[in-house]
Gaussian input, Z-matrix of N, CA and C with variables (Angstrom, degrees):
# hf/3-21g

backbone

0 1
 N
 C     1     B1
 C     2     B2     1     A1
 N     3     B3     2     A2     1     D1
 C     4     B4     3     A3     2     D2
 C     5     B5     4     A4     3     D3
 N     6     B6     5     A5     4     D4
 C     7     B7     6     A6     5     D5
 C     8     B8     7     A7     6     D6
 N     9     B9     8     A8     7     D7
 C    10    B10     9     A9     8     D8
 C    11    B11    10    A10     9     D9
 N    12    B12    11    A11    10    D10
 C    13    B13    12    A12    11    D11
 C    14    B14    13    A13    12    D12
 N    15    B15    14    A14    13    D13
 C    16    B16    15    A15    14    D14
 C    17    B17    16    A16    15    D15
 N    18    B18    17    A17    16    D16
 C    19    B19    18    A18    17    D17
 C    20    B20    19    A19    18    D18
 N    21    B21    20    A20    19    D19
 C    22    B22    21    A21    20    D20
 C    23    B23    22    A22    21    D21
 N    24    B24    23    A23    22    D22
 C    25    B25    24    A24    23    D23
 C    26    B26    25    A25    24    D24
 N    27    B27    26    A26    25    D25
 C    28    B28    27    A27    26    D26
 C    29    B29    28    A28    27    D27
 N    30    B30    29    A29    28    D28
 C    31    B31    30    A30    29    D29
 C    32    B32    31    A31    30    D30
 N    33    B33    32    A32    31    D31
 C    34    B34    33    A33    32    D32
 C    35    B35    34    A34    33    D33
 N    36    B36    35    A35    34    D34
 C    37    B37    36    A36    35    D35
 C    38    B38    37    A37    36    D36
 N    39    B39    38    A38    37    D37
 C    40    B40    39    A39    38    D38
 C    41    B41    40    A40    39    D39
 N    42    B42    41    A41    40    D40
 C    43    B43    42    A42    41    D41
 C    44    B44    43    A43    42    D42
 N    45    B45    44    A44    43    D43
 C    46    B46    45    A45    44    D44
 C    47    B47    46    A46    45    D45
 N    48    B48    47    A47    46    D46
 C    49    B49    48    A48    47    D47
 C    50    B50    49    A49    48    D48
 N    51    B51    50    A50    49    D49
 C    52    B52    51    A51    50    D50
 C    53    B53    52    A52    51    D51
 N    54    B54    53    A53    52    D52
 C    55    B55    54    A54    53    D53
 C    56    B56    55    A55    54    D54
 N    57    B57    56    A56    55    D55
 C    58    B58    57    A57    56    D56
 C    59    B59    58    A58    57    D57
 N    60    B60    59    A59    58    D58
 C    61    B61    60    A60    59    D59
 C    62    B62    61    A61    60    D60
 N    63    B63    62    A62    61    D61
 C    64    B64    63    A63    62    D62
 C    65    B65    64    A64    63    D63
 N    66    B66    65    A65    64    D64
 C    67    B67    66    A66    65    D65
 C    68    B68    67    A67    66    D66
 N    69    B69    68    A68    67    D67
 C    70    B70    69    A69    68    D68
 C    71    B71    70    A70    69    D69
 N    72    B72    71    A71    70    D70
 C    73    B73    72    A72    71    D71
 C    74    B74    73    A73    72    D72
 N    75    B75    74    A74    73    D73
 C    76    B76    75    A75    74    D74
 C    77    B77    76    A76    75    D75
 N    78    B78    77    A77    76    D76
 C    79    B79    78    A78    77    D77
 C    80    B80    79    A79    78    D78
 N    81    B81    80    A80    79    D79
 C    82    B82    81    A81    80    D80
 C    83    B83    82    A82    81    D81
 N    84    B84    83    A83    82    D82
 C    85    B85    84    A84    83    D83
 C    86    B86    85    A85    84    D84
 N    87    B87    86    A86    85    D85
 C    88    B88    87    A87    86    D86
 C    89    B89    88    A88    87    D87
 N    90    B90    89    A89    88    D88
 C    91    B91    90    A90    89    D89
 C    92    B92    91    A91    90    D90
 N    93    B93    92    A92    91    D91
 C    94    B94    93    A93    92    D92
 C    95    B95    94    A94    93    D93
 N    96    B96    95    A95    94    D94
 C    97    B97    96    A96    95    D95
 C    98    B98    97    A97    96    D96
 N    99    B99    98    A98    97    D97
 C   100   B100    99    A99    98    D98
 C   101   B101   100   A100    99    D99
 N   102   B102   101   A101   100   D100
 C   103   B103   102   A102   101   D101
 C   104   B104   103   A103   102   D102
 N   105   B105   104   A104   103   D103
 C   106   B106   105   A105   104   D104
 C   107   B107   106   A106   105   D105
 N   108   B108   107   A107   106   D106
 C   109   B109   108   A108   107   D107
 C   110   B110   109   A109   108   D108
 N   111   B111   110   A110   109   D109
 C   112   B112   111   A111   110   D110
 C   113   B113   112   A112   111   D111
 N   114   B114   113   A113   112   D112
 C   115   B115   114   A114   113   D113
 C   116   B116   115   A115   114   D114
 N   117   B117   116   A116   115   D115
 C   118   B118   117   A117   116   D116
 C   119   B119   118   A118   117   D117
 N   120   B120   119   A119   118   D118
 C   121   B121   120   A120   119   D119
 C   122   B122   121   A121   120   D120
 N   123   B123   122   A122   121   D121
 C   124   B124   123   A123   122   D122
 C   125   B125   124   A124   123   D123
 N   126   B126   125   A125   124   D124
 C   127   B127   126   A126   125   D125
 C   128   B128   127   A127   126   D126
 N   129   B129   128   A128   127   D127
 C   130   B130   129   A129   128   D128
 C   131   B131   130   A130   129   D129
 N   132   B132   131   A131   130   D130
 C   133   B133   132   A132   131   D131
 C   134   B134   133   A133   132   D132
 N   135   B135   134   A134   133   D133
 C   136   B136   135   A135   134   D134
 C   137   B137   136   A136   135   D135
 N   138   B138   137   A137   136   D136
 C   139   B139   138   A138   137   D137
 C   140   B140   139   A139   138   D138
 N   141   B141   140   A140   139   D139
 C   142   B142   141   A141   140   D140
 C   143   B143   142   A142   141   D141
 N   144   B144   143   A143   142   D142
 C   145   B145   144   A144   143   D143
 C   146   B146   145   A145   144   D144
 N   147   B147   146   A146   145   D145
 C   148   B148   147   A147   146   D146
 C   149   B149   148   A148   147   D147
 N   150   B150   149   A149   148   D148
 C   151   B151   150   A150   149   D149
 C   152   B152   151   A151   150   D150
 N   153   B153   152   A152   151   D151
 C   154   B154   153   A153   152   D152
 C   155   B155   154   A154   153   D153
 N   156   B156   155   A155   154   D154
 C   157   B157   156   A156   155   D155
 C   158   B158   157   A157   156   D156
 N   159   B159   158   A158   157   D157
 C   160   B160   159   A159   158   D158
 C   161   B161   160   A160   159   D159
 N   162   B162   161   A161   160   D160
 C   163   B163   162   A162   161   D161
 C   164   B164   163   A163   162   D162
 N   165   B165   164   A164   163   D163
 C   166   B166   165   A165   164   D164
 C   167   B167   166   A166   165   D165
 N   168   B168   167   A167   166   D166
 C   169   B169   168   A168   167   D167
 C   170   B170   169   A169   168   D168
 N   171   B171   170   A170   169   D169
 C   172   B172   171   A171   170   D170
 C   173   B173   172   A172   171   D171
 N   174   B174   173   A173   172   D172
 C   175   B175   174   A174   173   D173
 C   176   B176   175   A175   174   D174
 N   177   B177   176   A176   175   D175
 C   178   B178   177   A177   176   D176
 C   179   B179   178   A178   177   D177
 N   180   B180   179   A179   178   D178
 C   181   B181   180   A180   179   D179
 C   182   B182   181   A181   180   D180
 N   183   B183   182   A182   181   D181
 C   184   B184   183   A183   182   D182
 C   185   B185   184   A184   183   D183
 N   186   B186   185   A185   184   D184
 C   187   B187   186   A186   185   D185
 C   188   B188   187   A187   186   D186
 N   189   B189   188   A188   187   D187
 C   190   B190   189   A189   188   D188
 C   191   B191   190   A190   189   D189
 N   192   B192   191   A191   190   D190
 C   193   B193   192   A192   191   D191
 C   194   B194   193   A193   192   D192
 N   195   B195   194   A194   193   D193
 C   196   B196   195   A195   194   D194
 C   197   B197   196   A196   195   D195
 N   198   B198   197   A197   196   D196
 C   199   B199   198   A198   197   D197
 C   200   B200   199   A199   198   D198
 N   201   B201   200   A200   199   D199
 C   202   B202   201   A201   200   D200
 C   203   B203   202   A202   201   D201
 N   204   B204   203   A203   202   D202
 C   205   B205   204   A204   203   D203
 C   206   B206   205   A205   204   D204
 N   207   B207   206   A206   205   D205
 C   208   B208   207   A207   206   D206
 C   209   B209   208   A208   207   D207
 N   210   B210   209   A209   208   D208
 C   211   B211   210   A210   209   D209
 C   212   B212   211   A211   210   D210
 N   213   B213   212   A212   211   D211
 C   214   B214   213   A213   212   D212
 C   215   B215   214   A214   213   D213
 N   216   B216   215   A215   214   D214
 C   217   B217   216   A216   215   D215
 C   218   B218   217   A217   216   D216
 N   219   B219   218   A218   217   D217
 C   220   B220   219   A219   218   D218
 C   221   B221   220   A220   219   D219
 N   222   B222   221   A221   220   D220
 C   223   B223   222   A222   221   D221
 C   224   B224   223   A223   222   D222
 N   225   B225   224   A224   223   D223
 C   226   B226   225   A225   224   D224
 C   227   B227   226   A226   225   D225
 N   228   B228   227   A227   226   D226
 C   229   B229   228   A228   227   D227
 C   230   B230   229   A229   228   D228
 N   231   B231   230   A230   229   D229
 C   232   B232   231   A231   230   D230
 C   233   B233   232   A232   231   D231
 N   234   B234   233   A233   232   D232
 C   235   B235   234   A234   233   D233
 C   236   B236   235   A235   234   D234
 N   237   B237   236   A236   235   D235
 C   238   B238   237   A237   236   D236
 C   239   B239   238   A238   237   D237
 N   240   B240   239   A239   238   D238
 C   241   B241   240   A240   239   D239
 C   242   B242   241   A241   240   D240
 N   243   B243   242   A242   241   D241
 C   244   B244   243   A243   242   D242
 C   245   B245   244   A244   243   D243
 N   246   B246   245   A245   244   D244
 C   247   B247   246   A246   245   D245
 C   248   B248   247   A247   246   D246
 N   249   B249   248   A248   247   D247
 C   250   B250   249   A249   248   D248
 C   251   B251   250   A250   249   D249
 N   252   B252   251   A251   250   D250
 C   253   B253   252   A252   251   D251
 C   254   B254   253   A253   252   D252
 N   255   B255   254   A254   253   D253
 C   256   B256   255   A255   254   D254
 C   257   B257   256   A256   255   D255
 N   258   B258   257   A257   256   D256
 C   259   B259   258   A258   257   D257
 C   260   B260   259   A259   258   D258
 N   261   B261   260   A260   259   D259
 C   262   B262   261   A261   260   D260
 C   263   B263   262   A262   261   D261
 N   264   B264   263   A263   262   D262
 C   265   B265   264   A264   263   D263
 C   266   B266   265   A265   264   D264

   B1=1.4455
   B2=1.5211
   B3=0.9993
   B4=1.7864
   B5=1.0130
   B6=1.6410
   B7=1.6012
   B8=2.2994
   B9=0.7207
   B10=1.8144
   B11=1.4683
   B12=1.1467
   B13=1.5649
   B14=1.5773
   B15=2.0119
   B16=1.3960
   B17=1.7493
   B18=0.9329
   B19=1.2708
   B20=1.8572
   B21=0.9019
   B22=1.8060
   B23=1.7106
   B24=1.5357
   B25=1.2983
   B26=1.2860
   B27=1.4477
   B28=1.1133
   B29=1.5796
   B30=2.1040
   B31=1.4743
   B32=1.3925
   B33=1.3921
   B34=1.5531
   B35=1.3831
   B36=1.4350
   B37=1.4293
   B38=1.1070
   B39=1.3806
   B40=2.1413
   B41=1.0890
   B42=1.4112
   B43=0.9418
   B44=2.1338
   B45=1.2556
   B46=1.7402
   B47=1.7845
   B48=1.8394
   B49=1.4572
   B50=1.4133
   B51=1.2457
   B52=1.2482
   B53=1.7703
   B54=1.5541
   B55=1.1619
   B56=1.8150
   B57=1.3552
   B58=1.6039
   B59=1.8413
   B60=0.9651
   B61=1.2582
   B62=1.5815
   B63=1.2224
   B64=1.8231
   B65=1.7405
   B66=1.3543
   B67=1.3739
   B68=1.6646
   B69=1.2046
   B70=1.5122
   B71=1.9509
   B72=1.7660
   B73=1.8603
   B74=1.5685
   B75=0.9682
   B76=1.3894
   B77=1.5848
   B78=1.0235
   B79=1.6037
   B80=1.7354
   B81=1.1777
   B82=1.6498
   B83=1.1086
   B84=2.0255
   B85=1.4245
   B86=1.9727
   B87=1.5723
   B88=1.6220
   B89=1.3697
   B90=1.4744
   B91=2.0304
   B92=1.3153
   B93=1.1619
   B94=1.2009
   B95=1.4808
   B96=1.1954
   B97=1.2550
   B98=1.7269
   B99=1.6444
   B100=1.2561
   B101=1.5847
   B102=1.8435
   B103=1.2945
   B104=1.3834
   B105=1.3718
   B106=1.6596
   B107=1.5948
   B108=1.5795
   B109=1.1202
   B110=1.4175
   B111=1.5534
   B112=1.5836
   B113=1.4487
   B114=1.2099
   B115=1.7684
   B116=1.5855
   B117=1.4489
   B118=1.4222
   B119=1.4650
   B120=1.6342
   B121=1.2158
   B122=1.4933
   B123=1.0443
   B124=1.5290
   B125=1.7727
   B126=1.1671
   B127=1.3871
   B128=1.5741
   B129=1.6219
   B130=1.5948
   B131=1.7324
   B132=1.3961
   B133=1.3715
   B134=1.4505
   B135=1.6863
   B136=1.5980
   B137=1.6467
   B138=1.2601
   B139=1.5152
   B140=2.1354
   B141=1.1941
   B142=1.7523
   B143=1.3367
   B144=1.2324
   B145=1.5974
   B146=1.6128
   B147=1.8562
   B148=1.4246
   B149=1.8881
   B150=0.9470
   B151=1.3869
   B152=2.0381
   B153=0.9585
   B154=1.5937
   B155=1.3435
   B156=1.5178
   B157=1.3318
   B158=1.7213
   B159=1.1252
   B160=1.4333
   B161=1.7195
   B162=1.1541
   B163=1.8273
   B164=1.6428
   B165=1.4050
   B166=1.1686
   B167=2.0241
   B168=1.4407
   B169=1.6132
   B170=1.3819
   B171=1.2791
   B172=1.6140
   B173=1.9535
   B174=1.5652
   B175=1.3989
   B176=1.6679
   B177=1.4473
   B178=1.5043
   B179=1.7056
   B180=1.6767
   B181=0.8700
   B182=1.4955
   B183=1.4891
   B184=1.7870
   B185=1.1526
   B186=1.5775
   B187=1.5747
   B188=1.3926
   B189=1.4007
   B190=1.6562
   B191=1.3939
   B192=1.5417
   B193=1.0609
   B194=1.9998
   B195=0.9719
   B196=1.4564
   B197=1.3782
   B198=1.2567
   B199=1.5320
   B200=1.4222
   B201=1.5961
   B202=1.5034
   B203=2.0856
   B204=1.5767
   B205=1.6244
   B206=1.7412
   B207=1.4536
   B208=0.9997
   B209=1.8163
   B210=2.2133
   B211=1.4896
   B212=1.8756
   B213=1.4180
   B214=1.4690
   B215=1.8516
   B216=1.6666
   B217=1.2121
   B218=1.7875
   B219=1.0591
   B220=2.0194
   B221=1.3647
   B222=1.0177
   B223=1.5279
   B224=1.6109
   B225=1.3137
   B226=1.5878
   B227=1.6900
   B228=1.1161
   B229=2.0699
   B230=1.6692
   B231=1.2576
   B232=1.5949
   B233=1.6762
   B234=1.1574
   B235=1.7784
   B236=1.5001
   B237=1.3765
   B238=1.5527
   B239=1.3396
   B240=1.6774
   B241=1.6869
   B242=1.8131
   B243=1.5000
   B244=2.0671
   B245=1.6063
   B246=1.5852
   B247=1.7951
   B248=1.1215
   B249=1.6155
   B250=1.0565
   B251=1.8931
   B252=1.0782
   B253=1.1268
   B254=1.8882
   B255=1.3592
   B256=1.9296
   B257=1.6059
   B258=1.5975
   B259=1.8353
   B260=1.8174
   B261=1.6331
   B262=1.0603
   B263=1.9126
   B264=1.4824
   B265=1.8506
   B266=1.8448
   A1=108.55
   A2=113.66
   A3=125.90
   A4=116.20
   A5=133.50
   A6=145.44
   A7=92.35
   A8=90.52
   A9=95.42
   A10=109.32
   A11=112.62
   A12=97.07
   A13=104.53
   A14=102.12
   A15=101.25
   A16=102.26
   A17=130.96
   A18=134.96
   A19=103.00
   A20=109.35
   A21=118.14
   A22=131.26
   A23=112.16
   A24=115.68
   A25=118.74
   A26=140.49
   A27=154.40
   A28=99.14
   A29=116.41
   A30=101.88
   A31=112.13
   A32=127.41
   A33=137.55
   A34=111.69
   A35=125.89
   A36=126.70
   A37=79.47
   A38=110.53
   A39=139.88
   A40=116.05
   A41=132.33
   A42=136.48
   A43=109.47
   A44=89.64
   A45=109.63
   A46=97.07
   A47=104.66
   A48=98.70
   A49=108.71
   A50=150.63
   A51=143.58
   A52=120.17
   A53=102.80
   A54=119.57
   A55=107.88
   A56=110.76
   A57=102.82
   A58=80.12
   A59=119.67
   A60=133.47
   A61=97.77
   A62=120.85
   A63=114.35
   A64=105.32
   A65=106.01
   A66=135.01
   A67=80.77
   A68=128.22
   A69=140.74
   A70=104.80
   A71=63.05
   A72=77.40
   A73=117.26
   A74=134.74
   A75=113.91
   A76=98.85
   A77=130.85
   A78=128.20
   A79=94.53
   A80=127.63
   A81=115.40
   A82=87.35
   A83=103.54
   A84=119.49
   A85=89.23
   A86=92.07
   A87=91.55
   A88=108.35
   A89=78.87
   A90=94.87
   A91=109.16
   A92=146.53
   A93=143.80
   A94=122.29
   A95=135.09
   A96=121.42
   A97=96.88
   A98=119.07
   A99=117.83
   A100=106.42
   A101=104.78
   A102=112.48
   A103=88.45
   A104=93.46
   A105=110.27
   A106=112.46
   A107=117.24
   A108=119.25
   A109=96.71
   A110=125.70
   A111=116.66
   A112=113.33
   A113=114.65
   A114=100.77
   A115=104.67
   A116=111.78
   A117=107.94
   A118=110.05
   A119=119.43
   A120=141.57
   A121=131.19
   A122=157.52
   A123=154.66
   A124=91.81
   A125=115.40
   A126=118.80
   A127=104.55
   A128=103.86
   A129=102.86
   A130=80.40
   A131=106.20
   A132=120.09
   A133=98.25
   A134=113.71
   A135=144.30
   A136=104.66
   A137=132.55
   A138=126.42
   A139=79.70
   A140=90.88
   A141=107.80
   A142=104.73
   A143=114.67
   A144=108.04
   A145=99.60
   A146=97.13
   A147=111.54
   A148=97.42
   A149=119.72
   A150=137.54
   A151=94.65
   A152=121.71
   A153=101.80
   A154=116.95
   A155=117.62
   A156=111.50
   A157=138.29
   A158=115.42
   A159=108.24
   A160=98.94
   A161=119.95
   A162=139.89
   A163=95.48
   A164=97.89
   A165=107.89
   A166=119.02
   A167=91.35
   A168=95.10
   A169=113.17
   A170=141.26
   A171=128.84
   A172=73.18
   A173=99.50
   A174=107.07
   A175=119.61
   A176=102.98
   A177=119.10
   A178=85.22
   A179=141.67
   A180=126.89
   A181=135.43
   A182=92.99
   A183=92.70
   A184=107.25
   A185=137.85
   A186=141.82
   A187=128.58
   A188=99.48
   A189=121.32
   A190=105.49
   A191=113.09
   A192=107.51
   A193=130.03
   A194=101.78
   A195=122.13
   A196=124.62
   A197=104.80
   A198=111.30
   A199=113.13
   A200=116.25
   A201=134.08
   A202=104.69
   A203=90.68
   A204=94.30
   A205=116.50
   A206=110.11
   A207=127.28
   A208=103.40
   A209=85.64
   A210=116.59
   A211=109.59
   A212=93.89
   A213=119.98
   A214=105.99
   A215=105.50
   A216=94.19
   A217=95.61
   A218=115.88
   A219=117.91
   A220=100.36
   A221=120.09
   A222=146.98
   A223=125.30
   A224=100.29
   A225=126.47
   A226=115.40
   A227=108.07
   A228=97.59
   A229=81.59
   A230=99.44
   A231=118.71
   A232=108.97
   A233=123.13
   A234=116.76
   A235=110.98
   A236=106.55
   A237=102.34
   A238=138.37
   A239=102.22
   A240=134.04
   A241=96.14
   A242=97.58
   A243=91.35
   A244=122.89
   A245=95.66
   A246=107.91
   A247=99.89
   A248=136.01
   A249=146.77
   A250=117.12
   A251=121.96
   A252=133.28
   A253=107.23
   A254=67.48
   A255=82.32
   A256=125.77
   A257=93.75
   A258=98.58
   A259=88.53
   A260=137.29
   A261=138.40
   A262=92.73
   A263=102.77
   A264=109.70
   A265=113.54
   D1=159.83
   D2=-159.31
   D3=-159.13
   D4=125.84
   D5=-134.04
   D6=-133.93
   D7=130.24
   D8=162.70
   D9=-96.76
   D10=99.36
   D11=167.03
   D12=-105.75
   D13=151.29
   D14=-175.85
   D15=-134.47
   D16=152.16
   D17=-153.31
   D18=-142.22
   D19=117.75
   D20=-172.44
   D21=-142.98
   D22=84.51
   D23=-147.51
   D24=-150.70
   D25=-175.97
   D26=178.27
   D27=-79.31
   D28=106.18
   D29=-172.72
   D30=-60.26
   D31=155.38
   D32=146.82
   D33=-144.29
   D34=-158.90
   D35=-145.20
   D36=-128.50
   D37=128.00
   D38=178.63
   D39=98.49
   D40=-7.09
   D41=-174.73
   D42=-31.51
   D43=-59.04
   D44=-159.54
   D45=-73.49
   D46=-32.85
   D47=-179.38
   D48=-89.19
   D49=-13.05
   D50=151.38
   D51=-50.09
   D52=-56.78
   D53=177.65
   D54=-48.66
   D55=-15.65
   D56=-149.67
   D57=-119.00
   D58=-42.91
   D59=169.84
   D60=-36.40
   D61=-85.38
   D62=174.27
   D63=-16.40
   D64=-92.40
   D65=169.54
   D66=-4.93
   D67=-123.05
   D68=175.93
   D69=25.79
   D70=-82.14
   D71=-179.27
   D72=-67.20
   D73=15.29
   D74=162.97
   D75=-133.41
   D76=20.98
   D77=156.88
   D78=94.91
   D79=30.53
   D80=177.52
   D81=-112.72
   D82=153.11
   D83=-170.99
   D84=-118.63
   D85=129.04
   D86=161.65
   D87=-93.13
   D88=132.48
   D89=168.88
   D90=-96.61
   D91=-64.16
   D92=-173.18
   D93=-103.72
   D94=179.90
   D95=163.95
   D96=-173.97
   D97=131.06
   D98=156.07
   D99=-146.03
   D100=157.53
   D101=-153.88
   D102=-149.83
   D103=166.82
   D104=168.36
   D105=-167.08
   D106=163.15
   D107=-172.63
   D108=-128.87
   D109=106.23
   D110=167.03
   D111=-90.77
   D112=99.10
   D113=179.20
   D114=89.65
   D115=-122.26
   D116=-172.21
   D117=-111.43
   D118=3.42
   D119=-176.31
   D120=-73.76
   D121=142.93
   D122=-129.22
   D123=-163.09
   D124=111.12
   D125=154.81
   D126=-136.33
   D127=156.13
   D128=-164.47
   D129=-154.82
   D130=153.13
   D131=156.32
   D132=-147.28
   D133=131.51
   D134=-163.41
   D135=-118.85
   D136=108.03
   D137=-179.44
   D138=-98.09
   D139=149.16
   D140=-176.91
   D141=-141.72
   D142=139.01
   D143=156.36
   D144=-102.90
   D145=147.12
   D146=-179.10
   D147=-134.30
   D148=48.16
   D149=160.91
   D150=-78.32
   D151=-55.38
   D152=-177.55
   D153=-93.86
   D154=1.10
   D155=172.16
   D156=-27.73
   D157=122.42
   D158=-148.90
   D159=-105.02
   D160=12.24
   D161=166.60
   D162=-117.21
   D163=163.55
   D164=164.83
   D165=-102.54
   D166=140.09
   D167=-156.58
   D168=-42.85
   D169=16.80
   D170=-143.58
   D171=-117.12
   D172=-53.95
   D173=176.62
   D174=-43.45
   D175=-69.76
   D176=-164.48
   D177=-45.98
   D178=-64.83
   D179=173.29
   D180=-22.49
   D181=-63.29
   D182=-178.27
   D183=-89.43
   D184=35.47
   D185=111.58
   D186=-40.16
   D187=-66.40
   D188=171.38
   D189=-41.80
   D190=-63.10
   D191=-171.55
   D192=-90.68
   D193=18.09
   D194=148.16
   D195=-82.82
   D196=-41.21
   D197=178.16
   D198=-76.43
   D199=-29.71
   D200=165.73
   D201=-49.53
   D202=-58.65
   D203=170.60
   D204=-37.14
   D205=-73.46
   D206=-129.67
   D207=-64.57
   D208=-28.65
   D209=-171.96
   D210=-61.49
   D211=-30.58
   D212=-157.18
   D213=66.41
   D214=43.86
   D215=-175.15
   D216=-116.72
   D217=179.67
   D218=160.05
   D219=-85.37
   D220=139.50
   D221=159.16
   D222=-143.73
   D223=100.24
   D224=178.74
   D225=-86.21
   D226=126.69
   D227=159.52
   D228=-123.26
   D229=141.52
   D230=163.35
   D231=-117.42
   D232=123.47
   D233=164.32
   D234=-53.56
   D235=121.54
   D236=170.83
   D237=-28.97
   D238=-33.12
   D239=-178.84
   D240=-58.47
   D241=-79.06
   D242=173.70
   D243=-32.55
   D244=-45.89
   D245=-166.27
   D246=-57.47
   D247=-60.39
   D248=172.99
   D249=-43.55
   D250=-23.23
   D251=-159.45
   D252=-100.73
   D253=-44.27
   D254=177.02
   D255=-85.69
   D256=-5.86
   D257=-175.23
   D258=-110.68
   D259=-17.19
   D260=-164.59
   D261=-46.10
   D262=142.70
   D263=144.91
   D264=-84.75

């Protein structure tokens, strides 16, 4: 199983190691990762596998998105299953 996380914010420094830091700590493996900075801006999209996740995903989510708070940044995990569902023709 495989999580999209997307990250969208005011850039600063840790962004990617906080974000990955969660990941760590709750047993998800990042597979991919691409980012960019336009200007002073931070967008990231993270493909993860959460097959060993050691929380249950509802949690590992509202991690992300605490840390999204705290960042004053957006931080999304979507289940691949929705992602897939929502990009279908």
């Amino acid at each position: 199983m495989r999580a999209v996380i997307t990250v969208i914010g005011k850039d600063m420094v840790g962004i990617l190691a906080k974000v990955s830091g969660i990941c760590s700590d709750c047993n998800v493996n990042v597979i991919e990762v691409t980012q960019s900075v336009l200007q002073d801006m931070f967008a990231m999209i993270m493909l993860s596998d959460i097959s060993d996740c050691s929380v249950p995903f509802a949690e590992f989510s509202d991690k992300m998105k605490a840390l999204g708070d705290e960042l004053g940044l957006s931080i999304h995990v979507m289940h691949e299953d929705i992602f897939n569902s929502m990009h279908r023709i």
